[in-house]
N, C-alpha and C positions, 0 to 999 in steps of 0.2 A: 719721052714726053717732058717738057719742061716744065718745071715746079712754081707754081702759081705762090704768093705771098710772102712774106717777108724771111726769108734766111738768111742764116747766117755772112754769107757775102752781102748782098742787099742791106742789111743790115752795116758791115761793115764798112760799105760803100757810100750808106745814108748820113752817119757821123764824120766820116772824112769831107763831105759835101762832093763826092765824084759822080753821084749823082743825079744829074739834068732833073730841075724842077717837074719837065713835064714827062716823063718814066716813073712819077711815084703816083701811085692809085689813093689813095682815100683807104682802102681794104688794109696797103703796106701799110701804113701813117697808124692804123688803129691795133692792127696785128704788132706794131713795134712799142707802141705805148701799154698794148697788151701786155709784155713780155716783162714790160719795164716794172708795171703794176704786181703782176708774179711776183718778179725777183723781192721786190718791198716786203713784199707781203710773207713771206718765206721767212725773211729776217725779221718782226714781230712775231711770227706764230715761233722762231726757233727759240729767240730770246725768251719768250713767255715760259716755254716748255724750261730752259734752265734755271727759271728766276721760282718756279714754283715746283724744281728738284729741290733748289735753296732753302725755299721754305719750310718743303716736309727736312731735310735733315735735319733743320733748324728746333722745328718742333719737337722732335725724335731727341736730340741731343739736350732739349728745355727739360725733355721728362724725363732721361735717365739722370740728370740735376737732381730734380727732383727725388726721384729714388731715392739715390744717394745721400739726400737731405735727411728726408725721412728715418734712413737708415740708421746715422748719425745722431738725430735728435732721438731715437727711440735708445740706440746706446748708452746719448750720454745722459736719460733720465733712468736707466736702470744702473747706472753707476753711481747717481744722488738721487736718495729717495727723496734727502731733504727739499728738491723743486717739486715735488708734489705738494708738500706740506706750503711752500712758497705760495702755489699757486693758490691754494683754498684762502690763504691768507690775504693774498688780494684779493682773491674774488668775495670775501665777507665783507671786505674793507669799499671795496666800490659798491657793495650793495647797499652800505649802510650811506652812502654819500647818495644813491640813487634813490630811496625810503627817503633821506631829509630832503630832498627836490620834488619827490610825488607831497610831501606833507605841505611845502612850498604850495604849490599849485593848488592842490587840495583848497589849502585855506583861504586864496586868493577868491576861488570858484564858491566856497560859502559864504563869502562876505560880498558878491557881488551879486546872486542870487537871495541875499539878506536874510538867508536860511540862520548867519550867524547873529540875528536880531533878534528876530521868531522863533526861532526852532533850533537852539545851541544845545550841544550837549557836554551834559558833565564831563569832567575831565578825569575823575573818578570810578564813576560808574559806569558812565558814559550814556547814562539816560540822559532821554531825549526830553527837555523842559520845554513848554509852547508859553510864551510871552506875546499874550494877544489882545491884553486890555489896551493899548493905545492903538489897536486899529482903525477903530469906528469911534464918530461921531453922531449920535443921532441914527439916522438910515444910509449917511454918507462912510463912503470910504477915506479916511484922512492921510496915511501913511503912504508916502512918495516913496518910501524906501520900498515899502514892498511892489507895489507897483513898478518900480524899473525890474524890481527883483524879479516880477512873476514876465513881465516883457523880456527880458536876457532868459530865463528858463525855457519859454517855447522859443528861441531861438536859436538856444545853445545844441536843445537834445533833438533838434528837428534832422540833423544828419551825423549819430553817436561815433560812427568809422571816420567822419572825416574829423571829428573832435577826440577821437583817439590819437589820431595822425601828429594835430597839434599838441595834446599833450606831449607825443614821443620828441617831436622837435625844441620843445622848450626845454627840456631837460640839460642839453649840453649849456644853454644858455644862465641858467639859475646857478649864481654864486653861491657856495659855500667854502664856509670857514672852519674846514675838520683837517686838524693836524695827524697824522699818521707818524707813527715812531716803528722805521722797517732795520735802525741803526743803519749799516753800512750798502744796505741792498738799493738797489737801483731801483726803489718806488715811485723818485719823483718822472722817470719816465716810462712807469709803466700807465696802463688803463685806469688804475685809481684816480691818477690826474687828469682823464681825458674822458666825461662822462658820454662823450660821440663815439668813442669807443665801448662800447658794451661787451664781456666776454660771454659766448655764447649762450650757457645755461643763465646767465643774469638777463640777457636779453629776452629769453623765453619767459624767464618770470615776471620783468619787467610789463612785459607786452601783457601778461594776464592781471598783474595786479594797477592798469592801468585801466583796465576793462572794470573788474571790480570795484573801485574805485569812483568810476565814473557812474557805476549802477547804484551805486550805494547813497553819490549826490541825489542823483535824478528820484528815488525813494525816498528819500528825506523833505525833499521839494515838494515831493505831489502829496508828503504829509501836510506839512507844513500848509501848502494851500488847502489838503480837505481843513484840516484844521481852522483855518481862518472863514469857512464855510460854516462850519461848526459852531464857531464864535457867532457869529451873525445871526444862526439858525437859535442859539439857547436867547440871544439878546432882544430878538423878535416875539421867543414864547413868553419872555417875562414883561415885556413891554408891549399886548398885543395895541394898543393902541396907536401905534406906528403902521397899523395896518388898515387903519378905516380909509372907508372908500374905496378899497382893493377888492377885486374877486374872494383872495385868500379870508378875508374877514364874514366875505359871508359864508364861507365854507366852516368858519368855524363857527359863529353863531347856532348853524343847520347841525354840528356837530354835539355843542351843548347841548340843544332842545334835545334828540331824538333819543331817546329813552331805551327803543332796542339795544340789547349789549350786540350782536354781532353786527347790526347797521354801525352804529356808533365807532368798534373796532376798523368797520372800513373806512369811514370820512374820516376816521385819525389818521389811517396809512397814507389815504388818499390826498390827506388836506398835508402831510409831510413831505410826501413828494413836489406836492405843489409849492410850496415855500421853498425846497431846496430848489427849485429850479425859478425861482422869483427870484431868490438873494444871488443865483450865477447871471441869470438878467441883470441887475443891478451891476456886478460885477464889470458887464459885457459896457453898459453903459457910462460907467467907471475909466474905461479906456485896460480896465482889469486882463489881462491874456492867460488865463488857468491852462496846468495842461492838460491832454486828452487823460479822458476817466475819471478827474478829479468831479 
């Protein structure tokens, strides 16, 4: 029986062109570009298979490096203790240059929320002093500083992880002028001088006293503003006359008269609440932005 489609004669018959145009089928034509496509294909999938033997050796031989490294650097620190002592030595040393760059920022972040206007603290004690007589005028609010202050505060801590982020990026950027005396050791190119390089436990600590830090503004703040609430609130009870023609006015009138002591006790609570939230009205209309709970 004779062998239908493209072989190896037919084939070599079709390249030499001995072939007569009309002896080839459609079936030969596809059976031989078939063959052709095979053979391609053969040679990527074999290539592939050597180029990713290449690889794992490659990697296999990256890790016994490795080892080896390893091996080596554990050697030559138990033959000098004195690189341990090295290393603690820069690691205090870039901690203290990373401590004057959070203080940096720090004070940047109090002076722009005008916490360091209002609400400084000693440098001593480190109590906290409220400097709140030139706030108010009258029933107005007069101080522009606080007012950008309390706008950048609900803006700042509206998203604290993504304002941690930027604290950790500014860090590498904050100049500082701290000399290090290492004598002949190679400190100028170690981590000390490269505060993007963080060594490991300094990064850990870094990352929580940056946290802290950021909790410790945002509580100073929401003093700071009950404070200035407070201000408002005592300046209102000594001056009730800044209240006529207000509801609160007639609450307290109703308060004076009523002669029961436990009625009396409640239009005081009641008429307190009311005022606190009269003077955060004020505030609101102020263009004031307090933050949440204050």
């Amino acid at each position: 029986m004779e062998r239908k489609g493209l072989v190896v004669k037919n084939i070599s018959s079709l390249t030499r062109g001995t072939v007569s145009r009309e002896n080839i089928s459609v079936d030969e034509i596809l059976g031989w570009l078939l063959n052709i496509s095979f053979a391609v294909l053969m040679v990527f999938v074999i290539a592939n298979f050597l180029f990713t033997e290449d690889i794992k050796v490659a990697l296999e031989s990256a890790k016994d490096r490795q080892k080896v490294l390893e091996e080596e650097n554990w050697r030559f620190r138990l033959g000098n203790p004195s690189i341990e002592k090295y290393e603690i030595k820069v690691k205090e040393a870039q901690k203290l240059k990373l401590i004057l760059a959070l203080d940096e920022i720090e004070r940047v972040n109090r002076d722009n929320l005008a916490i360091s206007s209002f609400a400084p603290k000693d440098p001593n004690t480190k109590e906290t002093r409220y400097l709140m007589d030139d706030l108010l005028s009258g029933n107005k609010l007069i101080s522009e500083r606080f007012k950008n202050g309390c706008r950048i505060a609900k803006e700042m801590f509206s998203d604290k992880k993504e304002l941690r982020q930027e604290w950790r990026k500014r860090i590498p950027l904050i100049v500082l002028d701290l000399e290090l005396e290492f004598g002949d050791d190679p400190s100028k190119k170690s981590v000390v001088n490269h505060p993007e390089i963080v060594t490991p436990d300094n990064e850990i600590w870094l990352l929580q006293e940056i946290s802290n830090r950021i909790e410790g503004i945002e509580a100073d703040c929401h003093d700071m503003q009950s404070m200035a609430l407070a201000r408002f609130y005592e300046h209102y009870i000594k001056n009730p006359d800044l209240l006529k023609g207000t509801e609160i006015d007639q609450r307290i009138e109703k308060a004076i008269l009523t002669i029961e002591k436990k009625e009396k006790e409640r239009l005081v609570a009641q008429l307190s609440r009311e005022l606190h939230s009269y003077i955060k009205l004020l505030f609101e209309r102020e263009d004031v932005l307090l933050l949440d709970d204050v």
